[in-house]
VOVO-591367 format. One line per 8 residues: number of its first residue (from 1); their letters; for each residue x, y, z of C-alpha. Coordinates in steps of 0.05 Angstrom, whole numbers. Example, Ala and Ser with C-alpha at 12.3 -4.5 7.8 and 13.67 -1.06 7.14 Angstrom:
% VOVO-591367
1) as) 246/-90/156  273/-21/143;
END
This chain:
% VOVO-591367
1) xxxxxxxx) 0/0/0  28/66/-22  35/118/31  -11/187/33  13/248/59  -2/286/125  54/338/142  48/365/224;
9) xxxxxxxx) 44/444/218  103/485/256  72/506/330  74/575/330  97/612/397  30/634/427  19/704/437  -7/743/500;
17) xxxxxxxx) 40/710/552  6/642/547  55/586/559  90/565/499  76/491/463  132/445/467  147/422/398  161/354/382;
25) xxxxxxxx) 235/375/355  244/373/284  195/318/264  159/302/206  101/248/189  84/221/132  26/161/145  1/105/99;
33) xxxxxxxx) -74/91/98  -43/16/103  -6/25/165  61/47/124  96/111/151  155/146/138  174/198/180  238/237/193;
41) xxxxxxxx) 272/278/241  305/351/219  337/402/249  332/466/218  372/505/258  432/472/241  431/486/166  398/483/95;
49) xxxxxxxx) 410/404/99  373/387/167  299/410/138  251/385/87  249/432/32  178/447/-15  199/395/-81  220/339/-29;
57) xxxxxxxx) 144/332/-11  127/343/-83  178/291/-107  153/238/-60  79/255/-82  106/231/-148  143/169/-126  64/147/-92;
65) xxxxxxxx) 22/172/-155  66/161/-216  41/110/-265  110/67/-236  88/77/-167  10/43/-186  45/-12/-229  92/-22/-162;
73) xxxxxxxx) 150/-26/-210  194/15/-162  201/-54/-126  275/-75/-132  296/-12/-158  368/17/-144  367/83/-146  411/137/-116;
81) xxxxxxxx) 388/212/-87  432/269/-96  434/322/-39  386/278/1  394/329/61  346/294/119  329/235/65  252/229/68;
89) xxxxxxxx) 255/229/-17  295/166/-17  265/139/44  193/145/11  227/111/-57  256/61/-2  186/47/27  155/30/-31;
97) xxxxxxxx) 196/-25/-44  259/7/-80  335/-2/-66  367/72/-48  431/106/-29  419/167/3  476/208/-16  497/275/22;
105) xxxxxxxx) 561/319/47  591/297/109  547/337/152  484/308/152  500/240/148  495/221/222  420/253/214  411/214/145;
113) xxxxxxxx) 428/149/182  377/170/248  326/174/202  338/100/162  334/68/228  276/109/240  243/76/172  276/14/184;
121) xxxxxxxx) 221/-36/192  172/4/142  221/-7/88  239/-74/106  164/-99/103  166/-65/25  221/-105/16  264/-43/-3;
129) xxxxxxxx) 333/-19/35  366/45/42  435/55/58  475/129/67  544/148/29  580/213/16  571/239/-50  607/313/-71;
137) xxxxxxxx) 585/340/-133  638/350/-184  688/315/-137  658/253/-122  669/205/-176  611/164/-183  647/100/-209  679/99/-136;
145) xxxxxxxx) 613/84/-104  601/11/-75  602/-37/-128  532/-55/-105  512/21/-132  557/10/-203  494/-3/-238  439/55/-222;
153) xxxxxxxx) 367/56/-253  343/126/-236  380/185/-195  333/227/-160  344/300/-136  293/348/-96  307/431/-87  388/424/-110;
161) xxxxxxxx) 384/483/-148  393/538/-107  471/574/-112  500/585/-178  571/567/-159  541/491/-149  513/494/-223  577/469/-253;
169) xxxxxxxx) 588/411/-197  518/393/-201  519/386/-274  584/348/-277  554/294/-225  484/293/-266  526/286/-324  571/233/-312;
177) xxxxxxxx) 506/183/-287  466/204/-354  534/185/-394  511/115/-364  448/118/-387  414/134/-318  348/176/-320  345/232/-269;
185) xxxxxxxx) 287/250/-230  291/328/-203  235/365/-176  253/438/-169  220/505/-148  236/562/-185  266/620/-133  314/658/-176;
193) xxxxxxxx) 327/691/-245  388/649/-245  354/574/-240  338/589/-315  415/590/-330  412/519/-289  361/488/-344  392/528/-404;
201) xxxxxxxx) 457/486/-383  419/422/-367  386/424/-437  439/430/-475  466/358/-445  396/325/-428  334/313/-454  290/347/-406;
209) xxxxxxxx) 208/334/-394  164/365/-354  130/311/-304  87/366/-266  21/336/-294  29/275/-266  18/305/-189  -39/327/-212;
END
């Protein structure tokens, strides 16, 4: 059973003097109508790479309502995510039966790995696994991943387009998996005049189709 969506709201501090609502730190639900969750734990005040960002949600929306997701042919899947930050992307992927890497800079990994033991026994029962790795963009050479992850069927990516000193890296590492023949998955929400420049790039190396219509 695929999982639906319900997000918790941020508590808002309470005005007037009233006591204040203790939040549950940093956590994030995302419930199955079949008993299937996935939920993850961020911390936002430690960086861009501790929170769940807009296209993550949207992303994972498409992972449960794509034609794939219906025909349950993510099942057995390997696929990689780029800039996972807390991982709930992959770890939806993961709970629906896929094979992911979750793949970050150093500094979130320790969170990345909280939140696959978190999901542990929801992906397990899919029969999918998820596993954490460092991956650099434009450093990282992707043929010196596991040998388990030397053969990739789709690369996913959610809100990596956000500096324009990463373009370059970014493409390089988006470039070197679609040399292999790898589809790539990106959700992105347009924030700045420069993302065009991103996609201007992007074209001129990939084929590039708009999947919006299939969210809705």
């Amino acid at each position: 059973m695929s999982p639906s969506f319900v997000t918790q709201e941020e508590v808002r501090r309470r005005e007037g003097g009233e006591e204040e609502e203790e939040e549950e730190r940093g956590w994030r639900a995302l419930a199955g109508a079949g008993g299937l969750a996935v939920q993850v734990a961020q911390c936002p005040e430690d960086g861009l790479s501790f929170q769940v960002w807009p296209s993550a949600l949207q992303l994972a929306r498409y992972a449960e309502h794509s034609a794939c997701a219906q025909a349950g042919c993510w099942a057995g899947r390997r696929v990689l995510e780029l800039g996972c930050g807390c991982g709930l992307v992959g770890l939806v992927f993961a709970a629906l039966g896929a094979r992911v890497l979750l793949t970050d800079l150093p500094e979130p990994q320790a969170l990345i790995r909280q939140n696959i033991a978190i999901n542990a026994a929801a992906i397990a029962g899919a029969g999918g696994a998820a596993e954490a790795a460092v991956l650099a963009w434009g450093v990282t050479d992707p043929a010196s991943l596991p040998g388990a992850w030397a053969t990739l069927d789709l690369v996913i990516a959610a809100d990596v387009v956000y500096h324009r000193d990463l373009f370059g890296p970014l493409l390089a590492t988006l470039a070197a998996f679609g040399a292999a023949g790898v589809p790539i998955l990106l959700a992105h929400v347009r924030r700045w005049k420069s993302d065009r420049h991103f996609f201007a790039r992007a074209r001129r190396i990939f084929d590039v189709i708009d999947v919006t219509s299939a969210l809705y």
